[in-house]
N, C-alpha and C positions, 0 to 999 in steps of 0.2 A: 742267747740274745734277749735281753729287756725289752718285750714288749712297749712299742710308742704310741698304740691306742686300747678305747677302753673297750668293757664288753655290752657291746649296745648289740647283741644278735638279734634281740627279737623274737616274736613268735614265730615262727617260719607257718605258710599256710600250705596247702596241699601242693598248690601250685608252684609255689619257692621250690619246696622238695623235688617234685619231677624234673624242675627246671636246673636243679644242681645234677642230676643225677645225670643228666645227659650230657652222650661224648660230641661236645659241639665241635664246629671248627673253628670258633672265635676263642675257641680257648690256649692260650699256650703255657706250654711247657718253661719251668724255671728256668731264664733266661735267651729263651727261644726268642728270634726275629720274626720279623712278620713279615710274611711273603709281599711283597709291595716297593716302591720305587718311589713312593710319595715321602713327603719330609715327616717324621717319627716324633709324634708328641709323648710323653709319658704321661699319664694322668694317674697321680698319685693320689688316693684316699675319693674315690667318686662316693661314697654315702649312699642314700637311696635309689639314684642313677636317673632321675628325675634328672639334672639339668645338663649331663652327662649323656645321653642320648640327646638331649635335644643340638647339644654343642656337637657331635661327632654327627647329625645330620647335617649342619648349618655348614659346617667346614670340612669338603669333602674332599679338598685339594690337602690335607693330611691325611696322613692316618694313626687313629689314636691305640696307644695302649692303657687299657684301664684296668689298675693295680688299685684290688679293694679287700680286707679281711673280713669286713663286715659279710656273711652270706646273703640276709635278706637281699641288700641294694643288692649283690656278686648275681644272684638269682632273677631280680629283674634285667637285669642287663645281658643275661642268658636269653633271658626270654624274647627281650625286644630283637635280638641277633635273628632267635631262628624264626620269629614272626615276619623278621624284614630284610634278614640277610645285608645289611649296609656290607661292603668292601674295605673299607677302611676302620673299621672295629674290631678290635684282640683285648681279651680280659686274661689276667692271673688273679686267683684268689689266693692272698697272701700276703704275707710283708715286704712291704717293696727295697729294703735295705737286700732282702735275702736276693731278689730279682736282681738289685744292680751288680751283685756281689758276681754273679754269675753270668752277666751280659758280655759279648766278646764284639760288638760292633756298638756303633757310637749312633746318638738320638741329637735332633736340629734344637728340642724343648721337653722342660719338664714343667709342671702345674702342679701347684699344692695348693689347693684352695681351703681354706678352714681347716689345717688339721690340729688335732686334739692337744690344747695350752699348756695342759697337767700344771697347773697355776701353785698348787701346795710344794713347799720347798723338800718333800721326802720325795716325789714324785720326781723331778729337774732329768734327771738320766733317762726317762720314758718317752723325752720329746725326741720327735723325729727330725728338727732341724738343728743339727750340731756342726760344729766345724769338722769331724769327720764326716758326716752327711755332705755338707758342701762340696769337701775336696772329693768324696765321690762322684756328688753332679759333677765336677768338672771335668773330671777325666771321662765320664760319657757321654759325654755332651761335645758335638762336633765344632771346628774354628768359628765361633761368634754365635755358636748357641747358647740360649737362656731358657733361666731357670726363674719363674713367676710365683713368688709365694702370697697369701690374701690372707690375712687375718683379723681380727675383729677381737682380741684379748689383748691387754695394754701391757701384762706383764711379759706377754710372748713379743709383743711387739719391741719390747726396750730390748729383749733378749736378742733378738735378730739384727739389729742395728748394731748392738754388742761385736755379736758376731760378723756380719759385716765389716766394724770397721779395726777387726783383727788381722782381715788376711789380702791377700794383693793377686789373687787368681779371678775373681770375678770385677766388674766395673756395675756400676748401677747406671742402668737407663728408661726413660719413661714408657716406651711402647714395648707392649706384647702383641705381636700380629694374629693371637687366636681369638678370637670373641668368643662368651659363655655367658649362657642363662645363669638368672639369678637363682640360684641354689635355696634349698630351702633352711642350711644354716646360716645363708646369708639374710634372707628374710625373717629370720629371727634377731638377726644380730642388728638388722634395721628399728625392726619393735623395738626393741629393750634401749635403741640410741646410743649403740656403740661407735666408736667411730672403725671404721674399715680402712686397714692399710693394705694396700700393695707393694709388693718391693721385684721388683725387676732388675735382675744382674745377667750382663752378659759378659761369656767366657772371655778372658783374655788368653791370649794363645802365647 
């Protein structure tokens, strides 16, 4: 499988480490469900979990899965669990193609906020949103669930619309009923004067 992000691990500090090493219970198992009855957001690619906690306090009447490869963020977000125990919090550290690949029950929403453009044309296979990616949000994604993608790269952005306006399983609509703090590659992509797209597609059934 072609890796869809880069290697931004970081220095892991004492802390990070302890924090991965332990057998939490926010943690699950590849394609594992999470014990819960609330509606199943997937949060794809949380970064340094910075606005990822703040969003899975804020919205409690979900409950979020946060799929990260990155360790550093995978590690704070360990840590915030067993400092705070939230109910509605589950991490896998990993590739989330590998997670959906193995999921046998269906999620209400998935979130991809800022994930990585790979803008250079040798790179194009590395991105995580493809028309195979799609047609698997669709199939785990329950009747009139959506899928919320945010980006702030203009060639990623024409790519999505591309793809979009290829296929006839999703519909594009203006709301996402999850709210999320501004992320800190959002607040970058504010600096430099990008412009920021959302694209909200719900399942058609």
């Amino acid at each position: 499988m072609i890796k869809t992000f880069s290697s931004r691990a970081g220095r892991l500090s004492d802390t990070n480490k302890r924090f991965l090493k332990i057998d939490s219970k926010s943690i699950l198992k590849l394609g594992e469900k999470p014990k819960s009855t609330k509606p199943i957001v997937m949060d794809v690619g949380f970064g340094d979990a910075q606005s990822f906690i703040y969003d899975v306090t804020e919205n409690k009447d979900y409950v979020f899965i946060g799929i990260e490869p990155y360790k550093k963020g995978f590690a704070r977000a360990v840590q915030f669990y067993e400092e705070n125990f939230p109910k509605n919090m589950f991490l896998f550290n990993g590739d989330a193609r590998e997670f959906f690949k193995e999921i046998k029950y269906k999620a209400n929403f998935i979130r991809i906020h800022f994930p990585d453009p790979w803008p250079k044309k040798k790179h194009i296979k590395r991105r995580l949103i493809t028309k195979n990616f799609l047609l698997t949000s669709w199939n785990i994604l329950k009747k009139n669930g959506s899928l919320e993608i945010i980006t702030d790269s203009f060639i990623y952005q024409r790519h999505i619309e591309e793809l979009i306006s290829c296929q006839n399983y999703f519909k594009q609509i203006k709301d996402f009923p999850i709210s999320y703090q501004i992320s800190t590659f959002n607040k970058k992509a504010l600096t430099k004067g990008h412009t920021i797209k959302e694209y909200v597609l719900e399942k058609i059934s």
